[in-house]
MMTF fields as JSON, N, C-alpha, C and O atoms, coordinates in Angstrom:
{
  "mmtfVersion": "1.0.0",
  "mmtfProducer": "UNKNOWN",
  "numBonds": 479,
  "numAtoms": 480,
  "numGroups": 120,
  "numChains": 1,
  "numModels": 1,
  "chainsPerModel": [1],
  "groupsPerChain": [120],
  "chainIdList": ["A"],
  "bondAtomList": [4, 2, 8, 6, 12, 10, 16, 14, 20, 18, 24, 22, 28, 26, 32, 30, 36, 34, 40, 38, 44, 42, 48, 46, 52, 50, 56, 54, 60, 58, 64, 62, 68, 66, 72, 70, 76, 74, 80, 78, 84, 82, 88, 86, 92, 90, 96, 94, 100, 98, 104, 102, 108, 106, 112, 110, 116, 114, 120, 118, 124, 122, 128, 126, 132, 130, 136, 134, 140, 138, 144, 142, 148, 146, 152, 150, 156, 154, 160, 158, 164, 162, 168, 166, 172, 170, 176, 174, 180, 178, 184, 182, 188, 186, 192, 190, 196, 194, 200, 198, 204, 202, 208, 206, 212, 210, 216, 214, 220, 218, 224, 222, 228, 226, 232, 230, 236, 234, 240, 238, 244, 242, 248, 246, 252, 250, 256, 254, 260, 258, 264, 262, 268, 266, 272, 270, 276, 274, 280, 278, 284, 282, 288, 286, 292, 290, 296, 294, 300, 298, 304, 302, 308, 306, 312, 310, 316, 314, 320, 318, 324, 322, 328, 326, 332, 330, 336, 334, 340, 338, 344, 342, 348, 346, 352, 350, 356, 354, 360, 358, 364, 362, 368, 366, 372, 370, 376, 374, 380, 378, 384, 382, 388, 386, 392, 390, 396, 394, 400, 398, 404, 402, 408, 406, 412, 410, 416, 414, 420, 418, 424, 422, 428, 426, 432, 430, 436, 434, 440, 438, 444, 442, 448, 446, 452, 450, 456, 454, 460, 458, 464, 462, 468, 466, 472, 470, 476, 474],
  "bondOrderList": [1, 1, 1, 1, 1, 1, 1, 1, 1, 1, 1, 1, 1, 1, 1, 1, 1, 1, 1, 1, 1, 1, 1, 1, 1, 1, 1, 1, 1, 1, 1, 1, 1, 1, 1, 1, 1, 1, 1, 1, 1, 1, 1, 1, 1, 1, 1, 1, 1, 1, 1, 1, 1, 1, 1, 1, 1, 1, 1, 1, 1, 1, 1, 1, 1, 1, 1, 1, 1, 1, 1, 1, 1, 1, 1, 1, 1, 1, 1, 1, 1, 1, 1, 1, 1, 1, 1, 1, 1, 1, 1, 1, 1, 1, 1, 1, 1, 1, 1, 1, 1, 1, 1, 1, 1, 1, 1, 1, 1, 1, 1, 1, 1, 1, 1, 1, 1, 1, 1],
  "groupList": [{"groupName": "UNK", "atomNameList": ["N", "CA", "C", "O"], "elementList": ["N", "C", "C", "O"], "formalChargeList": [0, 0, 0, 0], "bondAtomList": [1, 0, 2, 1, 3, 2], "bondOrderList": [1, 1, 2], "singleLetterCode": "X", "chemCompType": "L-PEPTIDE LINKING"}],
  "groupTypeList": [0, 0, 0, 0, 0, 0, 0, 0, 0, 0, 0, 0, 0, 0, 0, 0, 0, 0, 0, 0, 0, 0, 0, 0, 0, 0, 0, 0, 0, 0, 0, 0, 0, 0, 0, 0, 0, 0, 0, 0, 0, 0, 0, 0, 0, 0, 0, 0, 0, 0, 0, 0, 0, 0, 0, 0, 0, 0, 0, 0, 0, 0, 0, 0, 0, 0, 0, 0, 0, 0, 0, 0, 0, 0, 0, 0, 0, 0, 0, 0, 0, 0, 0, 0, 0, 0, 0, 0, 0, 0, 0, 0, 0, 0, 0, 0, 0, 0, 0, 0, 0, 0, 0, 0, 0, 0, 0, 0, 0, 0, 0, 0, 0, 0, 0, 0, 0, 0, 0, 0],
  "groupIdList": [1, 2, 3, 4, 5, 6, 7, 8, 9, 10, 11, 12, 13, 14, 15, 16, 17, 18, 19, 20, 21, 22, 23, 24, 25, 26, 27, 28, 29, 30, 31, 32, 33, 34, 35, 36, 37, 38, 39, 40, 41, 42, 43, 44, 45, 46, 47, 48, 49, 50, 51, 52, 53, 54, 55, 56, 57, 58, 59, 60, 61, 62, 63, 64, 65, 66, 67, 68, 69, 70, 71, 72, 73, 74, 75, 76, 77, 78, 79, 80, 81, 82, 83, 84, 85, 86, 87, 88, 89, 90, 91, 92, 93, 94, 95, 96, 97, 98, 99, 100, 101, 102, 103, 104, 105, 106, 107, 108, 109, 110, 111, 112, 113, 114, 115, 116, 117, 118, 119, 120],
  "secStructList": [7, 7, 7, 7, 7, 2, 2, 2, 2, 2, 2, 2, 2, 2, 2, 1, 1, 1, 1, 7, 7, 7, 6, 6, 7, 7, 7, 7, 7, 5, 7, 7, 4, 4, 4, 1, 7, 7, 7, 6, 6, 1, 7, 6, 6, 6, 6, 1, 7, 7, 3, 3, 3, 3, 3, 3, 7, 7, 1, 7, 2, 2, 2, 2, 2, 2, 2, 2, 2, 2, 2, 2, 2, 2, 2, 2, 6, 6, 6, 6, 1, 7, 3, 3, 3, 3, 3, 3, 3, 3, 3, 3, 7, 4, 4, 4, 7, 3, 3, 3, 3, 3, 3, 3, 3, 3, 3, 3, 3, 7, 7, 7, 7, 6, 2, 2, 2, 2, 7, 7],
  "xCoordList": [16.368, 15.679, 16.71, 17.615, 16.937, 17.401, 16.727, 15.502, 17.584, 17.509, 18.338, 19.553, 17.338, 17.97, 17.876, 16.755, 19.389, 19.492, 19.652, 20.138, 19.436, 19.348, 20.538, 21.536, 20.108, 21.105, 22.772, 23.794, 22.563, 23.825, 24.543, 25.718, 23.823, 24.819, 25.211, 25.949, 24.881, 25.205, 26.133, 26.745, 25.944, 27.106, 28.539, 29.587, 28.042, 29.375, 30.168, 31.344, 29.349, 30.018, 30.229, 30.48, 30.243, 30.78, 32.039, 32.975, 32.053, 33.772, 34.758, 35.939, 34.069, 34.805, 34.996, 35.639, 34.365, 34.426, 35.826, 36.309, 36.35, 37.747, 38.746, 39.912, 38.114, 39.438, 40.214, 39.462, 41.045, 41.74, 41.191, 40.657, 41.393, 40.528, 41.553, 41.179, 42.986, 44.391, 43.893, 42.797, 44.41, 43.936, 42.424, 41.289, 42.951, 41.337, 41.015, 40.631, 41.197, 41.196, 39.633, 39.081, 38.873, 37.669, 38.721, 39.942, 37.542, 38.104, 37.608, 37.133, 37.697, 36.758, 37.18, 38.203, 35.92, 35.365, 35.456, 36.359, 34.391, 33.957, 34.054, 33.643, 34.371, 34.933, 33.353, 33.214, 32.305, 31.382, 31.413, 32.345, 30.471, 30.418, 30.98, 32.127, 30.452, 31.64, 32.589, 33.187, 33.577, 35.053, 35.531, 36.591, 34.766, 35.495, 36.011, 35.387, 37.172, 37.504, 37.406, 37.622, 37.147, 36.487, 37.118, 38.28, 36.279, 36.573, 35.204, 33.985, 36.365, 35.625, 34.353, 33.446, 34.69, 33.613, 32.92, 32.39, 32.838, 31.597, 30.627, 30.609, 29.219, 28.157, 27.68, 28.448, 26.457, 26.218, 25.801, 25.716, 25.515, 25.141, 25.993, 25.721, 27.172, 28.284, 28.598, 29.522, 28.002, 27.982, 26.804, 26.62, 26.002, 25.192, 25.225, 24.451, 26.286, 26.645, 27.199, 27.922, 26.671, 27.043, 28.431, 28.9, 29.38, 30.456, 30.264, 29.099, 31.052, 31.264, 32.109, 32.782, 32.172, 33.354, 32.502, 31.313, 33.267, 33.287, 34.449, 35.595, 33.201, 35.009, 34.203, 32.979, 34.844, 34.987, 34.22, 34.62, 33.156, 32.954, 32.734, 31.819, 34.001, 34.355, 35.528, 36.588, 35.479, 36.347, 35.842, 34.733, 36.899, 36.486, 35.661, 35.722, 34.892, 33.773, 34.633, 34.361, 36.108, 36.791, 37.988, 39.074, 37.558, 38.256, 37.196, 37.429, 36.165, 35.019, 34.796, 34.674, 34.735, 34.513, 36.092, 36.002, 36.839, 38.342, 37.975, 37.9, 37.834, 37.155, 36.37, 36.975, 34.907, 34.279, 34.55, 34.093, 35.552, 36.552, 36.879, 36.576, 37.552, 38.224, 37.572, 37.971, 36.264, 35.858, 34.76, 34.296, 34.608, 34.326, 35.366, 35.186, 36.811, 38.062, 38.284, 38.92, 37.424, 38.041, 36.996, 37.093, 35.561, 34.236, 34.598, 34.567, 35.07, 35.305, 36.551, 36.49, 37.777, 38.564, 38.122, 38.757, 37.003, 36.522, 35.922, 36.028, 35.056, 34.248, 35.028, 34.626, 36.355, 36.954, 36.256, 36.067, 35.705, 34.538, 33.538, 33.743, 32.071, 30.858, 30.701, 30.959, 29.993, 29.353, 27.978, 27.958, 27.043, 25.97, 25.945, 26.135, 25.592, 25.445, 24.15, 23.268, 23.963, 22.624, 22.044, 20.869, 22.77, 21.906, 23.258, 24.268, 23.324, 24.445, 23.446, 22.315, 24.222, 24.232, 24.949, 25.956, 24.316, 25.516, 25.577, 24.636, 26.128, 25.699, 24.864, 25.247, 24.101, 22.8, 22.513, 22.496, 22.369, 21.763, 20.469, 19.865, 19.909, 18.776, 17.963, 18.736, 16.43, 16.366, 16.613, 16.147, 17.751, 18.147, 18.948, 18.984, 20.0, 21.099, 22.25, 22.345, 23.155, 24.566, 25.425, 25.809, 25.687, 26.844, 28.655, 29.469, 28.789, 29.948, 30.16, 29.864, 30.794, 31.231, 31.13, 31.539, 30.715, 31.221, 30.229, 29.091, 30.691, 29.657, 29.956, 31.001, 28.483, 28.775, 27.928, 26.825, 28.821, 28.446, 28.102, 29.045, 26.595, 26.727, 26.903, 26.017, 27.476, 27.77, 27.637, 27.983, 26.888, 27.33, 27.964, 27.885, 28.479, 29.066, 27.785, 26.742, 27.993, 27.056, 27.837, 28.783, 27.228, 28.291, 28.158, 27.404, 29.003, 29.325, 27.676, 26.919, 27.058, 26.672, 27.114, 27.082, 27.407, 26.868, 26.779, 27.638, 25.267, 24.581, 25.207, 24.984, 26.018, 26.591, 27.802, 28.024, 28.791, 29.834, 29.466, 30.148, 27.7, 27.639, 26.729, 26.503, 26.353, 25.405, 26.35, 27.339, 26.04, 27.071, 26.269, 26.542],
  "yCoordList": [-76.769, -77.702, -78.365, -78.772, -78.618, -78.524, -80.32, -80.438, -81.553, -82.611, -82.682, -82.491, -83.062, -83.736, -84.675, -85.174, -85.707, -87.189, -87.451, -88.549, -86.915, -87.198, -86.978, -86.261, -87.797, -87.206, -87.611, -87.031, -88.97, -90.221, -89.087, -88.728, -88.746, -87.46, -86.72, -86.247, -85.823, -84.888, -85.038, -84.195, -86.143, -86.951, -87.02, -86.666, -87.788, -87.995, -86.681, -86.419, -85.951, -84.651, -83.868, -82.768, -83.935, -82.905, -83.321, -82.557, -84.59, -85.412, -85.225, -85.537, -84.778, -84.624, -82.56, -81.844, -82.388, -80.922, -80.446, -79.324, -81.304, -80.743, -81.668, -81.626, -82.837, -83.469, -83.002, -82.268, -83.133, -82.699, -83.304, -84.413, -82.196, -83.295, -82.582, -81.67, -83.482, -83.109, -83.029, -83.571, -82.534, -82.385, -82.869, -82.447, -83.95, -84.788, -85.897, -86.964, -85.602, -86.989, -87.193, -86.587, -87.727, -88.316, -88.732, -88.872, -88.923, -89.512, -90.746, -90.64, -91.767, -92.617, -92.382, -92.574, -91.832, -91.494, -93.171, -93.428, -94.073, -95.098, -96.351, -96.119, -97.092, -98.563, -99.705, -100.195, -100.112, -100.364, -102.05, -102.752, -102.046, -103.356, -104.25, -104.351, -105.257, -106.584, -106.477, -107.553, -105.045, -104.774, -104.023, -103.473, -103.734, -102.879, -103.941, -104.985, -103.68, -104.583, -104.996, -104.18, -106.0, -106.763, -105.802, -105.927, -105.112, -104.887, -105.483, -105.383, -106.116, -106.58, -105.552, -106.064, -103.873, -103.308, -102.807, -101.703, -103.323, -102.668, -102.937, -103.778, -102.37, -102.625, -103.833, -104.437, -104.198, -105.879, -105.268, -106.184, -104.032, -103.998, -103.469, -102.793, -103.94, -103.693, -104.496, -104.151, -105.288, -105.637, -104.976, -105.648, -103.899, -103.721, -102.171, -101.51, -101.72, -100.274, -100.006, -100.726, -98.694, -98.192, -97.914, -97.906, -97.648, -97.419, -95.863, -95.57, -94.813, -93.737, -92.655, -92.29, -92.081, -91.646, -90.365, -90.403, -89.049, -88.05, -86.766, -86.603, -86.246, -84.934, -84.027, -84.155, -82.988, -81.338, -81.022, -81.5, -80.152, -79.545, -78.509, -78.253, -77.533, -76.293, -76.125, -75.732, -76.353, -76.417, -76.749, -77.152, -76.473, -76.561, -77.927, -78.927, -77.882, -79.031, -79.864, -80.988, -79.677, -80.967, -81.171, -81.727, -80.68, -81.075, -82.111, -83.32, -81.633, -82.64, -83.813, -84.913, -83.657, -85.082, -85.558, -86.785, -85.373, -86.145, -86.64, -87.833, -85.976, -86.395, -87.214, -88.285, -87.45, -88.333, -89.892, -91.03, -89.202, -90.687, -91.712, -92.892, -90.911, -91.284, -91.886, -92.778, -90.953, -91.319, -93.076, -93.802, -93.337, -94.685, -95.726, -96.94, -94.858, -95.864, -96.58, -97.54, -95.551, -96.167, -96.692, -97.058, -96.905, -97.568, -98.625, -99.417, -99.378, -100.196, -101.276, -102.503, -100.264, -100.913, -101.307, -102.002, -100.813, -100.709, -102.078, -102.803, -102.431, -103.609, -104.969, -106.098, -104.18, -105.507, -105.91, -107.08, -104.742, -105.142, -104.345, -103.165, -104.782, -103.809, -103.709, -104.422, -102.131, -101.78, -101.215, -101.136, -100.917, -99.679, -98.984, -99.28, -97.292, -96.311, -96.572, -97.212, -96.05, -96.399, -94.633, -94.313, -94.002, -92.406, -91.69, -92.386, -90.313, -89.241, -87.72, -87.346, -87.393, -85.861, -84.651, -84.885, -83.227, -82.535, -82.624, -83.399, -82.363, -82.057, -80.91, -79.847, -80.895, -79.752, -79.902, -80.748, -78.836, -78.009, -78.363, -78.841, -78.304, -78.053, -77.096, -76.345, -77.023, -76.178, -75.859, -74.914, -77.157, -77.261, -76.538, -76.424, -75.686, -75.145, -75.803, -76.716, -75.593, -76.236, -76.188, -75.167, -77.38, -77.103, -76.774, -76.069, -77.458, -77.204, -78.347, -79.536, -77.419, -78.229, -79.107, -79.752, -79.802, -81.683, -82.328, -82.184, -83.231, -84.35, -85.503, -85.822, -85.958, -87.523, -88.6, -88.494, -89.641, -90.987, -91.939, -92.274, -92.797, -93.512, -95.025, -94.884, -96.312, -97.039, -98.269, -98.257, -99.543, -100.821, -101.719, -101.494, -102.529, -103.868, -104.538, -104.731, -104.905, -106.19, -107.158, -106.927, -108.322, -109.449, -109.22, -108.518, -109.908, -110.232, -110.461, -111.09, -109.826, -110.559, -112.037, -111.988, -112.941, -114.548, -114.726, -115.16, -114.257, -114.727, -113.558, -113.498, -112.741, -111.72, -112.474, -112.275, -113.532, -114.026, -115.249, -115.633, -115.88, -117.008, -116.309, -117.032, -115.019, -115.16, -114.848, -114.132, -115.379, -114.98, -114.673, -114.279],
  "zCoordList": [91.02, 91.895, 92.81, 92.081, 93.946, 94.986, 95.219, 95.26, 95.35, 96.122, 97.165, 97.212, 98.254, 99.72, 99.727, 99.619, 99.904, 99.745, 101.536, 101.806, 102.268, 103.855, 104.98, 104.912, 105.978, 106.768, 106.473, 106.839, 105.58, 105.748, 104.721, 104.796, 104.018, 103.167, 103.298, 102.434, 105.025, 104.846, 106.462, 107.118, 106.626, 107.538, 107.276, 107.816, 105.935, 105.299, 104.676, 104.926, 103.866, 103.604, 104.344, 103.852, 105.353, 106.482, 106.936, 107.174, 107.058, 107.124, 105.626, 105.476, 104.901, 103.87, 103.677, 102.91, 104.445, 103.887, 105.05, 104.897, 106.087, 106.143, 105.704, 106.096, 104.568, 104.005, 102.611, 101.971, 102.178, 100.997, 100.108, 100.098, 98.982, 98.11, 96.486, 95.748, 96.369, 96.091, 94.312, 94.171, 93.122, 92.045, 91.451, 91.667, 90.606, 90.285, 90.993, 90.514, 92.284, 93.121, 93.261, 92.343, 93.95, 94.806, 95.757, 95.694, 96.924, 99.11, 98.376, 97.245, 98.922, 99.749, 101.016, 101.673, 101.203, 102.657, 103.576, 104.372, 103.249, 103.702, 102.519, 101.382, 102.715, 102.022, 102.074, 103.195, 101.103, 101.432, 102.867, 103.261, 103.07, 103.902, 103.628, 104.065, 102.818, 102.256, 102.068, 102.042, 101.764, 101.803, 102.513, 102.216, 103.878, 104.898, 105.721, 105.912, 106.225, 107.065, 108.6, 109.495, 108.78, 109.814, 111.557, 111.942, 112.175, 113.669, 114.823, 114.954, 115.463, 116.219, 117.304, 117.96, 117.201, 117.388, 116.204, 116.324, 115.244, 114.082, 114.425, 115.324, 113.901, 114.383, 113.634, 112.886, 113.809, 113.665, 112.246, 111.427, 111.695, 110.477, 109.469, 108.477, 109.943, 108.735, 107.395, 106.658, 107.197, 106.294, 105.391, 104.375, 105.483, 104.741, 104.545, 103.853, 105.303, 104.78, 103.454, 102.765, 103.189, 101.912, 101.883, 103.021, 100.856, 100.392, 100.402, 100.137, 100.626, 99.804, 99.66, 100.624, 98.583, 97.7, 97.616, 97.299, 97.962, 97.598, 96.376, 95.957, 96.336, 95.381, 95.334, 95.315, 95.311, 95.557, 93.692, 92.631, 93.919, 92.979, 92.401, 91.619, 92.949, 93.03, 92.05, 92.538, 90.832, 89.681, 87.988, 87.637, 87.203, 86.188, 85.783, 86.498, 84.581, 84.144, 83.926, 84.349, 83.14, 83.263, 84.253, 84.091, 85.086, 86.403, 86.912, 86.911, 87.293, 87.709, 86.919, 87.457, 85.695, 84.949, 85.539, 85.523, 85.813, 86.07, 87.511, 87.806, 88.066, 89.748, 89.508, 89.563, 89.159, 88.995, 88.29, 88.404, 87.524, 86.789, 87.732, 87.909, 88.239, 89.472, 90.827, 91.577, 90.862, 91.978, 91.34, 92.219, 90.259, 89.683, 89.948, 90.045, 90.08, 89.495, 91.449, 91.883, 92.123, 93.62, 94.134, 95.305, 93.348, 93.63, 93.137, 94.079, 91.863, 91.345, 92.16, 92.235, 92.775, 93.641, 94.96, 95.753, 95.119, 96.771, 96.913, 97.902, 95.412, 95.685, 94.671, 94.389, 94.308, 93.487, 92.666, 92.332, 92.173, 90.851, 90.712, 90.994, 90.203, 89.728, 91.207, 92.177, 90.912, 92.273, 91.281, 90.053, 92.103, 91.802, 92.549, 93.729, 91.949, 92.813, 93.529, 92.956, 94.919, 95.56, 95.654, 95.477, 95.856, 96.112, 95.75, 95.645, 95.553, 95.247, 95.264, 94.952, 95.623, 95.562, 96.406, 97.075, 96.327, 97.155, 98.205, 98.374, 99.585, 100.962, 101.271, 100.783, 101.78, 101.92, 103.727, 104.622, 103.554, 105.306, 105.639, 104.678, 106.539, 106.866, 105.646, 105.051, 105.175, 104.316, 102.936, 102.299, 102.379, 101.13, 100.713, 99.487, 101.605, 100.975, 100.966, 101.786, 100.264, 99.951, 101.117, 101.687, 101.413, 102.623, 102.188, 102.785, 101.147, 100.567, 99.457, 99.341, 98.741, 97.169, 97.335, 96.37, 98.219, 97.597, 97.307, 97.753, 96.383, 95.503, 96.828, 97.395, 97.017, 97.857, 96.985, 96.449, 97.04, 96.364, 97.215, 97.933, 97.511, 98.261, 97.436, 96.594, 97.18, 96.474, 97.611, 98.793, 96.668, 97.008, 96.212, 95.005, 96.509, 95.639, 94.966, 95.591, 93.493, 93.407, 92.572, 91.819, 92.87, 91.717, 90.619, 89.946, 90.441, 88.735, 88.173, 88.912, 86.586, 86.52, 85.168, 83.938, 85.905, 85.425, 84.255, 83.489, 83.947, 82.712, 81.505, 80.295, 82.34, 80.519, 79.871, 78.677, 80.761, 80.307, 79.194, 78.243, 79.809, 79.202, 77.691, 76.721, 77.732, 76.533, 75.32, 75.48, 74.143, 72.845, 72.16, 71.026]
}
């Protein structure tokens, strides 16, 4: 069964399908909104863009679980904390075919939550 997560996915994985993608690394492709840094031409809706982190999944099962490690370990640095995933999947064509190995993650920041530090 074949999911199409849209165009922003297959946007982004196309910028990643001529980047390196060096042992068990994940890209971050894109740094989410609240931690991308401030240009005075971003669009007025930068603060509400997604984060995302790609990796190649054209390798062994524990190569990929190492990539995906990883690609948590630079979601977690991106937002200086919890993030949630918002959508993921492969890059796909028109039609639902595979554009190339890569896994795309789309991710936002969310706070802390609060009420887990205070419950005992």
């Amino acid at each position: 069964m074949t999911r199409t997560y849209g165009a922003a996915v297959l946007a982004a994985g196309l910028l990643a399908s001529s980047a390196c993608f060096p042992g068990n690394s994940a890209y971050l492709a894109q740094a989410p909104g609240p931690s991308a840094q401030a240009d005075t031409n971003a669009p007025v809706n930068q603060q509400q863009l997604p984060g995302v982190v790609e990796y190649d999944t054209e390798a062994s099962p524990n190569q990929i679980a190492k990539r995906r490690a990883d690609a948590y370990k630079k979601m977690t640095q991106a937002c200086h904390g919890p993030y949630k995933i918002e959508n993921e999947g492969p890059v796909l064509l028109d039609g639902g075919r595979d554009a190339s190995p890569t896994w795309v993650i789309h991710f936002a920041c969310a706070a802390p939550d609060s009420t887990a530090s205070s419950q005992h």
